[in-house]
C-alpha positions in Angstrom: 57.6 108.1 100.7 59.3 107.4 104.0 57.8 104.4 106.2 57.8 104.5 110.2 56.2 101.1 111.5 56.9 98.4 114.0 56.8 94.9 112.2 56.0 92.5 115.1 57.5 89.4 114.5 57.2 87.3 117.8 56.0 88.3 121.4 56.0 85.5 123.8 58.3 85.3 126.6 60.8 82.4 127.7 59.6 80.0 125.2 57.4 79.8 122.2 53.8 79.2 122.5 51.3 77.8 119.4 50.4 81.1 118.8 52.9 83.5 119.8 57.3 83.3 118.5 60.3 84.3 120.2 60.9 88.1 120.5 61.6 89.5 117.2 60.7 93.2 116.2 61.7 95.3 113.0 61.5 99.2 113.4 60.9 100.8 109.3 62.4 103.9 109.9 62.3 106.1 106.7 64.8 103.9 104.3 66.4 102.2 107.7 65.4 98.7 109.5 66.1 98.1 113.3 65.7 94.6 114.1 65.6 94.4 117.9 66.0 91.0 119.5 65.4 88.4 116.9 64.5 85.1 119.2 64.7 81.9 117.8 62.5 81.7 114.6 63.0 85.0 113.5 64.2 84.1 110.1 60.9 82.2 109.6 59.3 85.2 111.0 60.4 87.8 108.3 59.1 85.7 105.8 56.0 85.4 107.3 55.9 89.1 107.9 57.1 89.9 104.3 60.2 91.2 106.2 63.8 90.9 104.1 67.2 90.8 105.2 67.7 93.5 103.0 65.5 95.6 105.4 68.3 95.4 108.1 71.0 98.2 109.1 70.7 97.9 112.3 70.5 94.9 114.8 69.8 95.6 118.3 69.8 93.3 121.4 68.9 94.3 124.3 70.4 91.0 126.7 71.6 87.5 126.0 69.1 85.6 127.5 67.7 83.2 124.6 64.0 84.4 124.0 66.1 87.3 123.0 69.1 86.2 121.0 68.9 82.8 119.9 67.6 84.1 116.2 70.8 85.7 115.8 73.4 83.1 114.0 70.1 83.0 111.7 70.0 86.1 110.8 73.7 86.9 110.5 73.9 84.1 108.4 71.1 85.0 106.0 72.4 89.0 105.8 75.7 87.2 104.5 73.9 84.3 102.2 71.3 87.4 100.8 74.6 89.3 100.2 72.9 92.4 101.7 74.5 96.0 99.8 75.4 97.8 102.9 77.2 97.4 106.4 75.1 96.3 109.1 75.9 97.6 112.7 75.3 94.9 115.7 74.4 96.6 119.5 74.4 94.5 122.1 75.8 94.8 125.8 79.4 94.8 126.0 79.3 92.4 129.1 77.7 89.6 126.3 80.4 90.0 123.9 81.3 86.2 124.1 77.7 85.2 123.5 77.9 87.4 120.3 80.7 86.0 119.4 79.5 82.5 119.3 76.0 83.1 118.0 77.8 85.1 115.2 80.1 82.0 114.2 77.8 79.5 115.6 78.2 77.2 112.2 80.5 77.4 109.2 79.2 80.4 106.5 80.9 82.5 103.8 81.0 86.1 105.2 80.2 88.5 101.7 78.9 91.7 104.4 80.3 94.4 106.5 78.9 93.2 110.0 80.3 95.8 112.3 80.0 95.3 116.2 79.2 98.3 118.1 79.0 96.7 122.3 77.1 99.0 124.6 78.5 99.8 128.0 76.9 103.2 128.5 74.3 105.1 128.8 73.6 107.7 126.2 73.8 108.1 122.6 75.1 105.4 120.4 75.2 106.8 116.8 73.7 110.1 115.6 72.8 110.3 111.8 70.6 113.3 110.1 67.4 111.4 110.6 68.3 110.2 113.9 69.9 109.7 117.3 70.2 106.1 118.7 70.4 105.9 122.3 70.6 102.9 125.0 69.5 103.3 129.0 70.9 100.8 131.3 67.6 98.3 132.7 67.1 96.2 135.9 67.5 92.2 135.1 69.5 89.6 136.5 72.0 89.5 133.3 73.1 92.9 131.9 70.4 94.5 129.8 70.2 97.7 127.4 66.9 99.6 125.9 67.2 101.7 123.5 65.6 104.9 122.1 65.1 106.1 118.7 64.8 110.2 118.6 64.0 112.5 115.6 65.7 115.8 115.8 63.6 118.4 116.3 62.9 120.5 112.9 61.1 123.9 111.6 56.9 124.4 111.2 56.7 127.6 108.8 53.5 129.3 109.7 51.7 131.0 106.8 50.5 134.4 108.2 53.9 135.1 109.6 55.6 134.6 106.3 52.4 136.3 104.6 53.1 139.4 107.1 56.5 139.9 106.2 56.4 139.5 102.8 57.7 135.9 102.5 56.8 133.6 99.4 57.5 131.1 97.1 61.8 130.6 96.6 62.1 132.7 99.0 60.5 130.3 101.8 63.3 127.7 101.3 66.0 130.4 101.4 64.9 131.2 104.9 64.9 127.9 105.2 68.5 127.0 104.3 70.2 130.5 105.9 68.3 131.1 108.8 67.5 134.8 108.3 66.3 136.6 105.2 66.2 140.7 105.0 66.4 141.1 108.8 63.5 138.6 109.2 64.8 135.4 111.4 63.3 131.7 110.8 62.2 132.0 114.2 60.1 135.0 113.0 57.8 132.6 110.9 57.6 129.0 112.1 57.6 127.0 115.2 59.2 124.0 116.5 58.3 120.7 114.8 59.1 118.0 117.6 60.5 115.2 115.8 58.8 111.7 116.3 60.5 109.5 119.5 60.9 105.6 119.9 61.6 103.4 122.6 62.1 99.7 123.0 62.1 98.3 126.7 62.3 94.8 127.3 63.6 92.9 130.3 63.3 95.4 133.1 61.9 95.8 136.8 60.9 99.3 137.2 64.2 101.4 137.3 65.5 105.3 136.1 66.3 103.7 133.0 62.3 102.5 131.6 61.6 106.2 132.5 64.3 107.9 130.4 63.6 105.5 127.7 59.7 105.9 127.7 60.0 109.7 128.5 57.7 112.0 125.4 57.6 108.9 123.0 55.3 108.5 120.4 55.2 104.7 120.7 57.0 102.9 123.3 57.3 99.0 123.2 57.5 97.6 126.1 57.3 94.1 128.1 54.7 93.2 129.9 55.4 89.5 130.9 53.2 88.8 133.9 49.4 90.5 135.0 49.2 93.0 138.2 48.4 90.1 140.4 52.3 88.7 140.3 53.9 91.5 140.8 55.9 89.3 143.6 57.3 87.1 140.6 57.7 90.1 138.5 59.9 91.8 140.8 61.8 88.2 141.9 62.7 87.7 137.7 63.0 91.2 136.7 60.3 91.6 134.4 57.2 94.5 134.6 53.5 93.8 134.7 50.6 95.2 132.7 49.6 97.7 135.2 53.4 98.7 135.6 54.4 98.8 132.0 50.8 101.4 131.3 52.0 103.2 134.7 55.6 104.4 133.1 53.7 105.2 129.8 51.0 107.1 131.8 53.4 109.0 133.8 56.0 109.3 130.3 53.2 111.3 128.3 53.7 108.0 125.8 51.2 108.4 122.6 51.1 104.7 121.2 52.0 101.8 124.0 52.5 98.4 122.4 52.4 95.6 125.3 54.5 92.4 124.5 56.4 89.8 126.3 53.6 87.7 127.5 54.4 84.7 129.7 53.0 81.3 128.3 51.1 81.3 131.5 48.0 83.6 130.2 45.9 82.8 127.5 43.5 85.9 127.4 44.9 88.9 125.6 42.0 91.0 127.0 43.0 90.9 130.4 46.3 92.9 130.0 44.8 95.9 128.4 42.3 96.2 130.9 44.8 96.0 133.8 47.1 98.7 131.7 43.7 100.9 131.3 42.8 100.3 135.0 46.5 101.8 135.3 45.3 105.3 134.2 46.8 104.9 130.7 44.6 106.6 127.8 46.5 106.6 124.8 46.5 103.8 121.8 46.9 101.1 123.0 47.9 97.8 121.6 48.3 94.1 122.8 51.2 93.0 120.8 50.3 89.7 118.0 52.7 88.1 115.8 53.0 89.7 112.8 50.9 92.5 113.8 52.4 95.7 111.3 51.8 99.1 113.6 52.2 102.9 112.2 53.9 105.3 114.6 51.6 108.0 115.1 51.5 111.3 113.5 54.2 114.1 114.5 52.4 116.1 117.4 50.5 119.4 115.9 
């Protein structure tokens, strides 16, 4: 049975807090983990959140600023020590390649896995499989930074009393499946589009073309939300997005699920960012990011 679900497995901002880790998030995608910026404690996070290396085929950073990157020599080293079974492909800005390549040999290990490095300099698709594209939109922060977008491809609905009207049942469904066109009838004839399910993750970002793409139709978009409405000044100075901002793109996006995260150790009530991102217009699910918090991407659209 395939899996779609964001494993949360540290939201805070800058530095850790008591209650909140380093950045660290695992996208289950059908039989494929995206781990997207494991922070500093992320190895301790995974076994908190039941979360192996194993899971991993993808890691994904978005920029090289610690909260965001410091888990990394970690985790690369645990993928080798586990032995994981297949290659896992690293995205992370091209501009931060010497980072990488520091955290990635950071100590002395015994390398027993494909760790292949695939930089991002562009906008636009990165890799396009048959259960997905992954894409990457340029954001506005002081170092170069990257979010990226996880996009279904759009299938077939068959509808029943178009197949019943011309005659169309049991094998004879999946034929018109697997040719497109069956005794003059065409698979447009008898089904509908089936949108496939869309992902984004947005991290450290003012408000730029980019946070739009990214957030644009998604079924769940995870995005920062590091200060409240009322420092929007210090938002804009650091490159970060508030509450209000963050539910504003989603709003405006049609996003189904928003998860807020990101939260600057400067806050200590939860509450008051999801009433700022309702007061923001946004109606959807809604959720305040916790550590370790497991969330289902919604259903495909009817």
């Amino acid at each position: 049975m395939s899996v779609r679900e964001l494993v949360v497995l540290g939201t805070a901002s800058q530095v850790p807090t008591r209650h909140r880790n380093h950045n660290g998030y695992l996208l289950r995608w059908d039989g494929e983990g995206f781990l997207f910026d494991p922070g500093e404690g992320t190895q301790r996070q995974m076994l908190r959140a039941g979360v192996a290396a194993h899971d991993i085929n993808r890691i994904c950073v978005t920029h090289f600023h610690g909260d965001h990157s410091l888990g990394l020599a970690g985790v690369i080293q645990r993928i080798n020590l586990d032995k994981v079974p297949h290659p896992v492909t690293a995205h992370y800005p091209r501009s931060g390649q010497r980072f990488f390549d520091r955290l990635r040999y950071a100590t002395a290990y015994r390398e027993t896995v494909a760790l292949l490095e695939a930089p991002v300099d562009t906008d636009g698709p990165l890799v396009r499989t048959p259960g997905y594209t992954l894409e990457a939109r340029r954001l506005s922060h002081p170092v170069e930074a990257y979010g990226y977008r996880v996009v279904e491809p759009d299938g077939r609905r068959m509808l029943p009393d178009r197949l019943a009207a011309h005659g169309i049942k049991g094998p004879d469904v999946g034929r018109l499946q697997r040719e497109g066109s069956l005794n003059g009838v065409a698979l447009e004839d008898v089904s509908e589009v089936r949108r496939g399910q869309r992902f984004a993750f947005v991290m450290d970002t003012r408000l730029c073309d980019g946070v739009y793409a990214l957030a644009e139709g998604c079924d769940m978009l995870v995005i920062e939300s590091t200060f409240l409405d009322e420092d929007e000044s210090l938002a804009v100075e650091f490159g970060h997005l508030t509450a209000g901002q963050a539910a504003g793109v989603a709003r405006e996006a049609g996003v189904r699920h928003l998860v807020l995260t990101h939260f600057s150790q400067r806050y200590t009530d939860p509450a008051e960012f999801e009433r700022q991102a309702r007061a923001a217009g946004y109606e959807g699910d809604l959720t305040v990011a916790r550590d370790l918090d497991r969330i289902q991407l919604p259903k495909r659209r009817a």
